[in-house]
ChimeraX commands (.cxc) that place a marker at each C-alpha (Angstrom):
marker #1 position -27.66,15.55,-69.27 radius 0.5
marker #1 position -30.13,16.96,-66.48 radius 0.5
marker #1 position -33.43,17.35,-67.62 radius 0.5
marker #1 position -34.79,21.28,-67.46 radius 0.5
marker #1 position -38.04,21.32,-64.99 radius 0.5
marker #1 position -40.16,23.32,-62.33 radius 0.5
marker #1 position -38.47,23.08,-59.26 radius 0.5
marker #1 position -42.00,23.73,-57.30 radius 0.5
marker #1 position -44.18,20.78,-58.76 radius 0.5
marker #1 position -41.15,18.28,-60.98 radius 0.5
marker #1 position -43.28,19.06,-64.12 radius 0.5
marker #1 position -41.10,19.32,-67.52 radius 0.5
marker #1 position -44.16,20.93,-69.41 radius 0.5
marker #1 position -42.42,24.45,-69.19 radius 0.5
marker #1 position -43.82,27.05,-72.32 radius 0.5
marker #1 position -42.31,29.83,-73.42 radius 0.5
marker #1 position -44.76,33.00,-73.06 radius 0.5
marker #1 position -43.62,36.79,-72.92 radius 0.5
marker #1 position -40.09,36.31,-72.62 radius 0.5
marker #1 position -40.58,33.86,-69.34 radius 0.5
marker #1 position -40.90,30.41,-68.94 radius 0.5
marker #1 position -43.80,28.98,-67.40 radius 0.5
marker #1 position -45.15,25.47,-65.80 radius 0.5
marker #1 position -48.12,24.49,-67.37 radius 0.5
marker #1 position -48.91,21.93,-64.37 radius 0.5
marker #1 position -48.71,24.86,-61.06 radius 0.5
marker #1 position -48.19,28.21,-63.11 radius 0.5
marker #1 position -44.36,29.24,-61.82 radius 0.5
marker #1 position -42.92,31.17,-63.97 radius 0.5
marker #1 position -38.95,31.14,-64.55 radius 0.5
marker #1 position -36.64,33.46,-66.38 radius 0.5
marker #1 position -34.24,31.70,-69.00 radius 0.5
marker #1 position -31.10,31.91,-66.51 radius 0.5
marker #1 position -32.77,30.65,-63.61 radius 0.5
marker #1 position -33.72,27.55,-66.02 radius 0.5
marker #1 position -29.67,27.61,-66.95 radius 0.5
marker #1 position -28.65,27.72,-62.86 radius 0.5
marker #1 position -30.17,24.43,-63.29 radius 0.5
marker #1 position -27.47,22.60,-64.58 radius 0.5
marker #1 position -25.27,25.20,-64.08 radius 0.5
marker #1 position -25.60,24.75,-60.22 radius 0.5
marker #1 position -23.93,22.38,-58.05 radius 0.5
marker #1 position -26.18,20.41,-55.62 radius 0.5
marker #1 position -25.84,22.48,-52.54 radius 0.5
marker #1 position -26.25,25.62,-54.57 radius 0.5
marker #1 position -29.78,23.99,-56.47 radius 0.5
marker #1 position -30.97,23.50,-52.76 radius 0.5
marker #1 position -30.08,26.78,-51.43 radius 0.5
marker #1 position -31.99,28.09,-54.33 radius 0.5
marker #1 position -34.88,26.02,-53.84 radius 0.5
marker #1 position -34.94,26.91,-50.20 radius 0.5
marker #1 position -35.11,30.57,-50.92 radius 0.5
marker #1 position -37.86,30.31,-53.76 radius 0.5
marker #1 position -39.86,27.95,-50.74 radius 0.5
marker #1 position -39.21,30.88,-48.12 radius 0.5
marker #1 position -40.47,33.37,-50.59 radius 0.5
marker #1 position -43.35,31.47,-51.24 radius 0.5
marker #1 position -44.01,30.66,-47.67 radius 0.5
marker #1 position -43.46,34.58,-47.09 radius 0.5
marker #1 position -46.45,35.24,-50.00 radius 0.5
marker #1 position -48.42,33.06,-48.11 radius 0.5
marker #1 position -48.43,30.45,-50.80 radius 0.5
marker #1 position -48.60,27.80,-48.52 radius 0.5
marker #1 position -49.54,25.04,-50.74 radius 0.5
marker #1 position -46.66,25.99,-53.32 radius 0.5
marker #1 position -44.27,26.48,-50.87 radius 0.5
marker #1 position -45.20,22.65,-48.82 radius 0.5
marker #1 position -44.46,21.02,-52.23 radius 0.5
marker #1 position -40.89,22.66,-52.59 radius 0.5
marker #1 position -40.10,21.66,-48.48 radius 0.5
marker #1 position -41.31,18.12,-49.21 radius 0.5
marker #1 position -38.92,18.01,-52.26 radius 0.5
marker #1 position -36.22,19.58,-49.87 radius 0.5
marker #1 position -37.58,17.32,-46.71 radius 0.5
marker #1 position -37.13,14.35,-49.27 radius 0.5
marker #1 position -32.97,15.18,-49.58 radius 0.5
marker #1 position -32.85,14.86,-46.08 radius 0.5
marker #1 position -33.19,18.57,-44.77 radius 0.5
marker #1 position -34.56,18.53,-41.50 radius 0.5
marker #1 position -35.40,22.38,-41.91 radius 0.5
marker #1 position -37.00,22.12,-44.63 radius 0.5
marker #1 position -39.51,19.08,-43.15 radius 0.5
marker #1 position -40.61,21.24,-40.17 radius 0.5
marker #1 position -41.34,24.19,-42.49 radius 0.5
marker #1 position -43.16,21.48,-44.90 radius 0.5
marker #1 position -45.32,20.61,-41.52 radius 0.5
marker #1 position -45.89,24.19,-40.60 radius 0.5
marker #1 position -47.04,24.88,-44.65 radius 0.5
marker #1 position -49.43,21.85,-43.67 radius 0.5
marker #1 position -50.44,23.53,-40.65 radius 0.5
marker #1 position -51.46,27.02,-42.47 radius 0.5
marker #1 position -53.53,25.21,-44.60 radius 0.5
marker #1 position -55.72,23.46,-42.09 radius 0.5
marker #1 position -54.55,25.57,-39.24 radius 0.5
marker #1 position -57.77,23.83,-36.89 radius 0.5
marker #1 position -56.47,20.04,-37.58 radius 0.5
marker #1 position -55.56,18.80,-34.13 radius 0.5
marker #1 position -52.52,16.17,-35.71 radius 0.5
marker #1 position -50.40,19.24,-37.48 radius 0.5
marker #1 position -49.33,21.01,-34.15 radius 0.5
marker #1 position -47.92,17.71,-32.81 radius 0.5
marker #1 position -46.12,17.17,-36.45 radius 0.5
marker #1 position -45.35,20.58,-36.29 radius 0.5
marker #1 position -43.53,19.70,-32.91 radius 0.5
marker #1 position -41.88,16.36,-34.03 radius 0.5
marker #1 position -40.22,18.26,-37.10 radius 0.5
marker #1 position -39.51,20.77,-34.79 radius 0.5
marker #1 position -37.18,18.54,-32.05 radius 0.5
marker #1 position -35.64,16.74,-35.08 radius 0.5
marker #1 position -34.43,19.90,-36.53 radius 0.5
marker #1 position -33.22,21.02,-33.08 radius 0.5
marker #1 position -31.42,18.75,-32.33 radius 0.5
marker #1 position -29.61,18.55,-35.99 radius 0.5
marker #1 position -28.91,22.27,-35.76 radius 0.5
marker #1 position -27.58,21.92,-32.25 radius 0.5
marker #1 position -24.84,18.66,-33.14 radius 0.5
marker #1 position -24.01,20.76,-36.81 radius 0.5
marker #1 position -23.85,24.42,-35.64 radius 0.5
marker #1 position -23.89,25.07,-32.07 radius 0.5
marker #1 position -22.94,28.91,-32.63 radius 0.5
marker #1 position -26.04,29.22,-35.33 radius 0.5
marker #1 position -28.15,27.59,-33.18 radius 0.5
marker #1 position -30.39,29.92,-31.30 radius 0.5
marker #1 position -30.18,32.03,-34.71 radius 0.5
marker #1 position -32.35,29.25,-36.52 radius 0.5
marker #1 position -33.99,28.06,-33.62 radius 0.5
marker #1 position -35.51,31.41,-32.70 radius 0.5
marker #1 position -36.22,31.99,-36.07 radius 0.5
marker #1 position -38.72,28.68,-36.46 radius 0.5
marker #1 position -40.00,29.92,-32.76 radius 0.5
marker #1 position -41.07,32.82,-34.16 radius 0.5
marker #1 position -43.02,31.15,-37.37 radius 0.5
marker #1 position -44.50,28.89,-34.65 radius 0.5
marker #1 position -45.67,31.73,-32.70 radius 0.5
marker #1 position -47.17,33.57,-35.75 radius 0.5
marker #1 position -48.88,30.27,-36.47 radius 0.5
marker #1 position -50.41,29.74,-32.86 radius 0.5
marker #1 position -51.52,33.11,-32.51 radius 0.5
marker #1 position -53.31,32.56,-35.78 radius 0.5
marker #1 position -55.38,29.96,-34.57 radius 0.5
marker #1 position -56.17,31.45,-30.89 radius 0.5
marker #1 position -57.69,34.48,-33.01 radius 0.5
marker #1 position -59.54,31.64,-35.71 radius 0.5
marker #1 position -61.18,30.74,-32.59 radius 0.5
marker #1 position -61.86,33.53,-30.83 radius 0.5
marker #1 position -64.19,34.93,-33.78 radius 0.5
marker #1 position -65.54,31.73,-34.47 radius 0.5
marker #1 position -67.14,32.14,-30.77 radius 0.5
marker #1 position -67.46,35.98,-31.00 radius 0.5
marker #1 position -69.77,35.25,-34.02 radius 0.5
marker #1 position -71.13,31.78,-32.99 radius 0.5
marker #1 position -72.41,34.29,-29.59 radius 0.5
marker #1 position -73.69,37.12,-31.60 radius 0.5
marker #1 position -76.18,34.33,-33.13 radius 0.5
marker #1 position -76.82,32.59,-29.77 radius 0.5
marker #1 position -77.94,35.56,-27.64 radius 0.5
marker #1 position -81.45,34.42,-27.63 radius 0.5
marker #1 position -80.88,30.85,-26.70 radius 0.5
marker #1 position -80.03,29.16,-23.89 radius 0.5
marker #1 position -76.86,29.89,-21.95 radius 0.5
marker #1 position -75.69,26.34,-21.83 radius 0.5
marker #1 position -74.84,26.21,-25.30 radius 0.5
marker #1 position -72.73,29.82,-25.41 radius 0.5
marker #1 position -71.07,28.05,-22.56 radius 0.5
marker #1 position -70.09,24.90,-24.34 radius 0.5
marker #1 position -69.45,27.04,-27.48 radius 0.5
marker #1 position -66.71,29.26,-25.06 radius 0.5
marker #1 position -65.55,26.33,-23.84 radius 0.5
marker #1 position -64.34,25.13,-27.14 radius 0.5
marker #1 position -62.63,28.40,-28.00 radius 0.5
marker #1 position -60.94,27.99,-24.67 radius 0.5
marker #1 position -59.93,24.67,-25.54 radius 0.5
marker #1 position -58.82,25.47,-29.32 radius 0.5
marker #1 position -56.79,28.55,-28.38 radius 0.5
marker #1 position -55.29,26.96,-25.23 radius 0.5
marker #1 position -53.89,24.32,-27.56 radius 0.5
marker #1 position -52.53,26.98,-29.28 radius 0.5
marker #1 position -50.70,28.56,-26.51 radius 0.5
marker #1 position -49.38,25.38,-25.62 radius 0.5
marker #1 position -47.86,24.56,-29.21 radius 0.5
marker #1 position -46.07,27.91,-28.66 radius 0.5
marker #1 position -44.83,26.69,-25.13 radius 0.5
marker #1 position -43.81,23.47,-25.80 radius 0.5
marker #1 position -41.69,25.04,-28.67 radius 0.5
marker #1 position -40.26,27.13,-26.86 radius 0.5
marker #1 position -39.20,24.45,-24.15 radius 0.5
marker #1 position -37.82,22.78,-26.49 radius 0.5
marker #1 position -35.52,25.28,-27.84 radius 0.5
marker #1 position -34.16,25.39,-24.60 radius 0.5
marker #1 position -34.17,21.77,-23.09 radius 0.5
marker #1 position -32.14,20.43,-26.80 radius 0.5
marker #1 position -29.67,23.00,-26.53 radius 0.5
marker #1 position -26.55,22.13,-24.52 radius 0.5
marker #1 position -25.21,25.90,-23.53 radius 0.5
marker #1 position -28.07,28.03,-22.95 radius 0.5
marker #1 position -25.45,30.88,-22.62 radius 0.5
marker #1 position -25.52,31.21,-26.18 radius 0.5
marker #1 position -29.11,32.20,-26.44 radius 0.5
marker #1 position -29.68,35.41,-28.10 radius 0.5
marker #1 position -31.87,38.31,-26.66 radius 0.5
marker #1 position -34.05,37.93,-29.64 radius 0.5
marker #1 position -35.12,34.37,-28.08 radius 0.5
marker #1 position -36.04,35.57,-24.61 radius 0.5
marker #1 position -38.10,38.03,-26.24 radius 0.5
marker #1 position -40.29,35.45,-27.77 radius 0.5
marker #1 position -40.50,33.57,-24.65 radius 0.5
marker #1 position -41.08,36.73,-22.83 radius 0.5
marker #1 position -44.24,37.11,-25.82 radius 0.5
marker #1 position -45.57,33.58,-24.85 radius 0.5
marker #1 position -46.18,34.45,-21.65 radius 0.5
marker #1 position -47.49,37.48,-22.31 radius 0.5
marker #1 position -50.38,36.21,-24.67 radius 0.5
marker #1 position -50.90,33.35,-22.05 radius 0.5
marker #1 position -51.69,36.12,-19.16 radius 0.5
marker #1 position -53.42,38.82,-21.50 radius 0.5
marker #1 position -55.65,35.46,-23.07 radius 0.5
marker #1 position -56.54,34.39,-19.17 radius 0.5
marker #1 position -57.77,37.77,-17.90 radius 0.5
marker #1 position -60.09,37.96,-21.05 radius 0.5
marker #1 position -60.84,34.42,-20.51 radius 0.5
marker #1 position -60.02,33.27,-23.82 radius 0.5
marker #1 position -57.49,30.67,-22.60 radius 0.5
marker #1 position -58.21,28.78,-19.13 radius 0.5
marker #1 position -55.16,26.33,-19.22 radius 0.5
marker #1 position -51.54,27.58,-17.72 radius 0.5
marker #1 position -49.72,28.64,-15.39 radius 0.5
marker #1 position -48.23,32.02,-16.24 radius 0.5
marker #1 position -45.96,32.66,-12.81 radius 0.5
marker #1 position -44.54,29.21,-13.05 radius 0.5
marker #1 position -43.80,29.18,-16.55 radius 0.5
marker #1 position -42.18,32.85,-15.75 radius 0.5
marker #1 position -39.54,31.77,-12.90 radius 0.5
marker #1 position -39.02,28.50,-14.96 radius 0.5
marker #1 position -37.87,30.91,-17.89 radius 0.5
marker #1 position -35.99,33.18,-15.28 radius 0.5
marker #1 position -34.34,30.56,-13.86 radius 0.5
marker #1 position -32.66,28.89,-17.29 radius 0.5
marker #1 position -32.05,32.69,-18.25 radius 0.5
marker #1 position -30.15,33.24,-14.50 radius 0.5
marker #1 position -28.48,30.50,-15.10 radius 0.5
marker #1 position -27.27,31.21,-18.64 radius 0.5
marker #1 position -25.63,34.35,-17.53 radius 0.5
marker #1 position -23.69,32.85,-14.82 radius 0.5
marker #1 position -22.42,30.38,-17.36 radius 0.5
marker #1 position -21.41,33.82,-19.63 radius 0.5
marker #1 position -19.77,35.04,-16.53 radius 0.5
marker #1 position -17.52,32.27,-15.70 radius 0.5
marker #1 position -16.30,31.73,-19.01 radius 0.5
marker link #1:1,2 radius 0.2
marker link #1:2,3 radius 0.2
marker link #1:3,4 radius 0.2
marker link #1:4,5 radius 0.2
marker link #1:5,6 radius 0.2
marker link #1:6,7 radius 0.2
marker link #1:7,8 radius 0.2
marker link #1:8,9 radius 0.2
marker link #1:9,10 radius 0.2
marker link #1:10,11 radius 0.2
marker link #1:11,12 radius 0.2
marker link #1:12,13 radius 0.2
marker link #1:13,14 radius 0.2
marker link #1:14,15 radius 0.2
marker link #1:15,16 radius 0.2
marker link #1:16,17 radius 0.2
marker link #1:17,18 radius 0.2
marker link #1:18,19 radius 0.2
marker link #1:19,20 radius 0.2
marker link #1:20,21 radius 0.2
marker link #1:21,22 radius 0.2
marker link #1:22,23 radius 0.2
marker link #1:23,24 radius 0.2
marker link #1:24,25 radius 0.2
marker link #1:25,26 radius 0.2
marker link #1:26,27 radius 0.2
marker link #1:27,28 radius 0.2
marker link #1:28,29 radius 0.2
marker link #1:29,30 radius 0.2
marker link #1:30,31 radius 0.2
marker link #1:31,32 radius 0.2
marker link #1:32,33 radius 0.2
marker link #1:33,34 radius 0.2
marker link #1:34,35 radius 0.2
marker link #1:35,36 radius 0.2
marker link #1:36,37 radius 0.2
marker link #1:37,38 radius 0.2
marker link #1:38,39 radius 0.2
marker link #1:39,40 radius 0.2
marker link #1:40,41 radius 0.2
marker link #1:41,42 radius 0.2
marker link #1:42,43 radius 0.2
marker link #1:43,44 radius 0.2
marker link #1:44,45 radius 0.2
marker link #1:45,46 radius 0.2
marker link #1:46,47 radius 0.2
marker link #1:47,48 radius 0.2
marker link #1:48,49 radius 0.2
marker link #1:49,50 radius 0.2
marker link #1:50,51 radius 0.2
marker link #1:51,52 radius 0.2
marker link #1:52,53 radius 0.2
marker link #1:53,54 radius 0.2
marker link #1:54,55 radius 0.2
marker link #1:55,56 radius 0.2
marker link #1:56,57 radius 0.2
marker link #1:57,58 radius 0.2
marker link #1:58,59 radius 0.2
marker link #1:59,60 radius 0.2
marker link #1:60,61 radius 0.2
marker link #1:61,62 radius 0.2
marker link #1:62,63 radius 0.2
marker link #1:63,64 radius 0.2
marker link #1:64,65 radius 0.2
marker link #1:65,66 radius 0.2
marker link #1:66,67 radius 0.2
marker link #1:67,68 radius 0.2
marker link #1:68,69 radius 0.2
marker link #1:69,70 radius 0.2
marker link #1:70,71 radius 0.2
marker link #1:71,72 radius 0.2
marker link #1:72,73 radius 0.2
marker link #1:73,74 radius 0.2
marker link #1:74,75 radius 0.2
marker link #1:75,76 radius 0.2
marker link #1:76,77 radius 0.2
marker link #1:77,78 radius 0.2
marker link #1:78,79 radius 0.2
marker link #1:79,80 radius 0.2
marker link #1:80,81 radius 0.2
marker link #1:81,82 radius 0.2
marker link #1:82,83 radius 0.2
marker link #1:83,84 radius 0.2
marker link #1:84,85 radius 0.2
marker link #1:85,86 radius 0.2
marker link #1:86,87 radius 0.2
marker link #1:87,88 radius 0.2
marker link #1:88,89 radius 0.2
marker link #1:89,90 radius 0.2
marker link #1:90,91 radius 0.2
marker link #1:91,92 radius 0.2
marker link #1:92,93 radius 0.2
marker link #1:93,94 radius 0.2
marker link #1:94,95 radius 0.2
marker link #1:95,96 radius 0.2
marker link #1:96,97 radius 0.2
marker link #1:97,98 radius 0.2
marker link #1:98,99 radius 0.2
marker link #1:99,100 radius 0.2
marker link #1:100,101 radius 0.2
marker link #1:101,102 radius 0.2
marker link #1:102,103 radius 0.2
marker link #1:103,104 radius 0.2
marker link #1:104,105 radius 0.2
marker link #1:105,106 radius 0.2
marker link #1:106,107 radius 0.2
marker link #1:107,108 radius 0.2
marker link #1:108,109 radius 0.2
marker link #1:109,110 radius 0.2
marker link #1:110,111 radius 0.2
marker link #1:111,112 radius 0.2
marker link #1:112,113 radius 0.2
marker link #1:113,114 radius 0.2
marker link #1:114,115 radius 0.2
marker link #1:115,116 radius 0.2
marker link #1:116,117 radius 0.2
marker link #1:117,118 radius 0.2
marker link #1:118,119 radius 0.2
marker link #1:119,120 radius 0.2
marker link #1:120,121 radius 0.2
marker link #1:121,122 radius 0.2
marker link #1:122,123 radius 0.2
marker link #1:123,124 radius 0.2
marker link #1:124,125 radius 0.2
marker link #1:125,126 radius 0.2
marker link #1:126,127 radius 0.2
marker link #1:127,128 radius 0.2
marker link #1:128,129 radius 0.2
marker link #1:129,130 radius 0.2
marker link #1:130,131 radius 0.2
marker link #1:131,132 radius 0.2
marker link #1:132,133 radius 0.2
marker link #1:133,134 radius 0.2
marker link #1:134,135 radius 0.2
marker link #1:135,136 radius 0.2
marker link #1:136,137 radius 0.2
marker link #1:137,138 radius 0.2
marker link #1:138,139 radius 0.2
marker link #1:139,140 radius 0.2
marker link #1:140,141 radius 0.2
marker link #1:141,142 radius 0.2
marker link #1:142,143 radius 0.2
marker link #1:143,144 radius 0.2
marker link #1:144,145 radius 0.2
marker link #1:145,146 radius 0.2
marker link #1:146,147 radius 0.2
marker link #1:147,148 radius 0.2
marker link #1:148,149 radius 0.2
marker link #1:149,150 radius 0.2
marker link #1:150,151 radius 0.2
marker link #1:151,152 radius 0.2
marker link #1:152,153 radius 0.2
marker link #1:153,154 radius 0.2
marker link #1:154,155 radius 0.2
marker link #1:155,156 radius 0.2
marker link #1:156,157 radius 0.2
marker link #1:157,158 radius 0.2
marker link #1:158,159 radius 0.2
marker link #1:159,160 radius 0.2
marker link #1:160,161 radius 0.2
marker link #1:161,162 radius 0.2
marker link #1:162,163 radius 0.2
marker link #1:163,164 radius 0.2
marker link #1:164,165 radius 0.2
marker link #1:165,166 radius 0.2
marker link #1:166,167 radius 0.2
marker link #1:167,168 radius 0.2
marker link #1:168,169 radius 0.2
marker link #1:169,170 radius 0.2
marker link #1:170,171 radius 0.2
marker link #1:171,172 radius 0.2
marker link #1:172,173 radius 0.2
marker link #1:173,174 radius 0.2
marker link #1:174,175 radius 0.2
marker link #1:175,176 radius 0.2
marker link #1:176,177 radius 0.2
marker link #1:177,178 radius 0.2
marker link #1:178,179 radius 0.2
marker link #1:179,180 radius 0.2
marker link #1:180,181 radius 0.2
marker link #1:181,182 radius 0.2
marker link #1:182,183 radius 0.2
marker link #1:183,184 radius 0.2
marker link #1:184,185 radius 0.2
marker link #1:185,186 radius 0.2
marker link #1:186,187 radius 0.2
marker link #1:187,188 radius 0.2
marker link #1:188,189 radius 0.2
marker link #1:189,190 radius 0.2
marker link #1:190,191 radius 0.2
marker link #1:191,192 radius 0.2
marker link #1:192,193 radius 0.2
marker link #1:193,194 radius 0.2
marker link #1:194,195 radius 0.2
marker link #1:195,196 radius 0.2
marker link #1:196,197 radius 0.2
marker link #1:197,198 radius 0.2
marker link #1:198,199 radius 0.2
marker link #1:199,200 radius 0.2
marker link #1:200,201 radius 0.2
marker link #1:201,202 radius 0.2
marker link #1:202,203 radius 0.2
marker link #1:203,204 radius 0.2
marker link #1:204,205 radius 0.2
marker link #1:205,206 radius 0.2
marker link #1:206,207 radius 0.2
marker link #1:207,208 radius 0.2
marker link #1:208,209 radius 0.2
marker link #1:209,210 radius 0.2
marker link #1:210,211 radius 0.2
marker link #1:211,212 radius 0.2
marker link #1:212,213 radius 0.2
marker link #1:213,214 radius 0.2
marker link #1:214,215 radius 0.2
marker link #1:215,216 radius 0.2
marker link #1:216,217 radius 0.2
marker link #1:217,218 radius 0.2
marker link #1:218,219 radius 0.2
marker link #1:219,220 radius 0.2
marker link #1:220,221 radius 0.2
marker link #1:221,222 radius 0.2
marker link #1:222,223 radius 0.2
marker link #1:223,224 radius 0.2
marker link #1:224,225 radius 0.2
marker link #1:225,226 radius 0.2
marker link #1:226,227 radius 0.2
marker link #1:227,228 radius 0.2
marker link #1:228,229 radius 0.2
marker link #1:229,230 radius 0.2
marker link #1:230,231 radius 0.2
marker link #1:231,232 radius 0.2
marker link #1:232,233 radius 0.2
marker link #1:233,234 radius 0.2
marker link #1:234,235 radius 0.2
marker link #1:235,236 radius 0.2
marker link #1:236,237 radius 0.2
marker link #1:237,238 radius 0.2
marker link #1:238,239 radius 0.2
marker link #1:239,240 radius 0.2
marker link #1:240,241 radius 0.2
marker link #1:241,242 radius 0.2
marker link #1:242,243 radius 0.2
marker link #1:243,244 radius 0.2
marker link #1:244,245 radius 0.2
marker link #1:245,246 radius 0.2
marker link #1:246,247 radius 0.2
marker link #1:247,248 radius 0.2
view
């Protein structure tokens, strides 16, 4: 018979308190028929559950909670669930240089299993992890934007070489940034295989990208880019994927 335990952390210390059951090794707390669904549950329905719980954690902000259910998802084989594991990694030490290209790995291995499973839910999922990616990049161009902002408040009085190397970093850090969000987005469009199925909602967010990339150069946050040639590369797929539409 399955053994009852915390689907966040694998613990079996679960105590009875108040009505609600809780882990006494990461604190979740479960009501009796959400211990039942357990072995109630077939597989498929145990991992859509434990997807959900990780989204909702992920949603809270709990990234640590969250990365621990992904991995446990990630370690059944769902590709989904090891790029959102990455990204929990990411939030956690959003400044670590290795978690945006992990971040990008997970992120072309879930592509392209979305694309060969579901070609008509494709764009729906990709544009969805687009959009966490873009959350998470803009996070870290504004991490180091007031990391220089206050690093320059202290070095008024000294000697303008170091604000300049100090900018320079923050043009670095938040141009790496952008270009997470860029190569994503290339990405979503270079693994799918009928770009006439993109939805409006994706455009958008490539439409965003750009947008931070130009606003971030005129206030000289971000140095790297191109903005007009990433614009009529993006035009040109989109033209494209409406003459595609057309004809069939």
């Amino acid at each position: 018979m399955k053994k009852i335990e915390c689907e966040v952390c694998g613990s079996q210390r679960l105590v009875k308190e108040a009505g609600r059951f809780i882990c006494q090794a990461c604190g979740v707390e479960y009501s009796l028929p959400e211990l039942q669904s357990q072995i109630i549950d077939s597989p498929i329905e145990r991992n859509q559950r434990l997807f959900k719980r990780a989204k909702d954690l992920f949603r809270a902000r709990e990234y640590e909670a969250a990365r621990q259910l992904y991995q446990r998802l990630a370690e059944r084989g769902d590709l989904s669930a090891e790029f959102y594991e990455k990204l929990c990694e990411a939030h956690l030490e959003p400044l670590r240089k290795d978690c945006r290209s992990a971040i990008l790995t997970s992120f072309q291995h879930s592509l392209e299993n979305l694309w060969n499973r579901d070609p008509d839910r494709y764009f729906k999922q990709a544009s969805q992890m687009l959009g966490e990616i873009i959350v998470f990049g803009l996070t870290v161009e504004e991490i180091y934007e007031e990391e220089f902002q206050s690093k320059a408040a202290r070095l008024e009085s000294t000697s303008m070489q170091t604000l300049k190397k100090e900018h320079e970093k923050m043009q670095e850090g938040a141009g790496a940034a952008w270009l997470l969000m860029d190569q994503a987005a290339h990405l979503c469009a270079e693994t799918a295989g009928d770009l006439s199925k993109a939805s409006s909602y994706f455009w958008e967010l490539v439409d965003a990208i750009l947008d931070d990339l130009s606003i971030n150069q005129k206030r000289g946050t971000i140095a790297l880019g191109n903005v007009q040639e990433e614009r009529m590369y993006f035009a040109k797929l989109k033209d494209g994927a409406k003459e595609t539409e057309e004809v069939n």
